[in-house]
C-alpha positions in Angstrom: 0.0 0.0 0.0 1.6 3.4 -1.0 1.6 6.3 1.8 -0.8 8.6 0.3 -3.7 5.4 -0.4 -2.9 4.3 3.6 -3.1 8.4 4.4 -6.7 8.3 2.8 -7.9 5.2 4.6 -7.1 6.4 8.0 -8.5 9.6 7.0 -11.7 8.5 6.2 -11.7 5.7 9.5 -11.0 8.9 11.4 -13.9 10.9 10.2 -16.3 7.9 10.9 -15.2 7.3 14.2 -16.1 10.9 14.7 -19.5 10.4 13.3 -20.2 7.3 15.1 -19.1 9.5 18.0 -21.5 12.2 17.0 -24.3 9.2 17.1 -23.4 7.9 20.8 -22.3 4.6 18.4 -19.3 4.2 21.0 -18.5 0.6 20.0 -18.0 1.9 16.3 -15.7 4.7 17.5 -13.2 2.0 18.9 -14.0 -0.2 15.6 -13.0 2.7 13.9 -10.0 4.2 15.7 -8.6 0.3 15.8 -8.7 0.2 12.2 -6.7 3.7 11.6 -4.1 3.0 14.0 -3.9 -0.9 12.6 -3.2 0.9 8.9 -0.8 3.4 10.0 1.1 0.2 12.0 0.7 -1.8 8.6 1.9 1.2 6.2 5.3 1.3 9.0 5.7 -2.9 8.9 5.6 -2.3 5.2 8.8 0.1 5.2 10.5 -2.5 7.5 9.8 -5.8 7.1 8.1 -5.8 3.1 5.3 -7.1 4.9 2.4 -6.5 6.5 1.7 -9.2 8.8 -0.1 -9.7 11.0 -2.8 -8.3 8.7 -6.1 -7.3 10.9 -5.7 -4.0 13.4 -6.3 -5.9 16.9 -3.1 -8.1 15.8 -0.9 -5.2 15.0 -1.7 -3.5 18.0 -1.4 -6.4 20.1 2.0 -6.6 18.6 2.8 -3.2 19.3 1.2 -3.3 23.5 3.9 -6.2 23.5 6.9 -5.0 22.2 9.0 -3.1 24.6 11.1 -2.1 21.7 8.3 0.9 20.9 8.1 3.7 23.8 5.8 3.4 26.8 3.3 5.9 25.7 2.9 4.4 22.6 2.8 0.6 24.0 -0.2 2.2 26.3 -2.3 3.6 24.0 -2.8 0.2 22.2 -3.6 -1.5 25.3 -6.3 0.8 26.1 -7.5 0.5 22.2 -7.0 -3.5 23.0 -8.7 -3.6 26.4 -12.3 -4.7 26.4 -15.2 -2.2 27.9 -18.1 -3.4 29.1 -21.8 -3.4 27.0 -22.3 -0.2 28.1 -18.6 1.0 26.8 -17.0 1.2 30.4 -13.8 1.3 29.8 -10.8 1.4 32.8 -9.0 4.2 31.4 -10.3 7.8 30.7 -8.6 8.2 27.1 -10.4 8.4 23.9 -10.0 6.2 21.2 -9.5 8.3 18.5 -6.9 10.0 20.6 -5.2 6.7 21.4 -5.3 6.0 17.7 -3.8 9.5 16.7 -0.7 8.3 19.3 -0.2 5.7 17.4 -0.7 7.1 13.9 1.7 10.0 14.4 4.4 7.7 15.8 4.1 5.3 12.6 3.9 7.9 10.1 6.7 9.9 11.6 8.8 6.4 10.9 7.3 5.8 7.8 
């Protein structure tokens, strides 16, 4: 995937997350902000490793919440977009998803 094509797709995630937001469809704000942060990990394993793997967002940032090689904040922010919430979108940390997926999108493109 080129830069500018992985650019546009976590463009347009973003701007549905915050329409889901502006519906109170919480579940499809973290669907959403999972999948931006997942490309922007994707487009960086690209530049590194001329691969993807592993291929679906929840796997890339499980990868990343693992990996002590990436800083602290960044390691956080995908455990809180990894971290399940209750039915009612309860979640243990105060954080935003799409701010936890802008983390992780700057520190990938900034490497990219």
């Amino acid at each position: 995937m080129t830069k500018e094509l992985a650019l546009a797709e976590i463009e347009q995630e973003l701007i549905a997350a915050r329409q889901a937001g502006e519906r109170s469809n919480e579940g499809m704000v973290r669907v959403c902000a999972r999948r931006a942060a997942g490309l922007a990990i994707g487009l960086w394993l690209e530049t590194q490793q001329g691969s993807n793997k592993p291929v679906d967002a929840m796997s890339r940032l499980k990868l990343v919440q693992s990996d002590d090689a990436f800083p602290q904040p960044i390691r956080e922010a995908a455990r809180r977009l990894t971290t399940k919430v209750t039915p009612e979108f309860i979640s243990p940390f105060s954080t935003h998803p799409v701010d936890d997926a802008t983390i992780i999108i700057n520190y990938f493109l900034e490497r990219t």
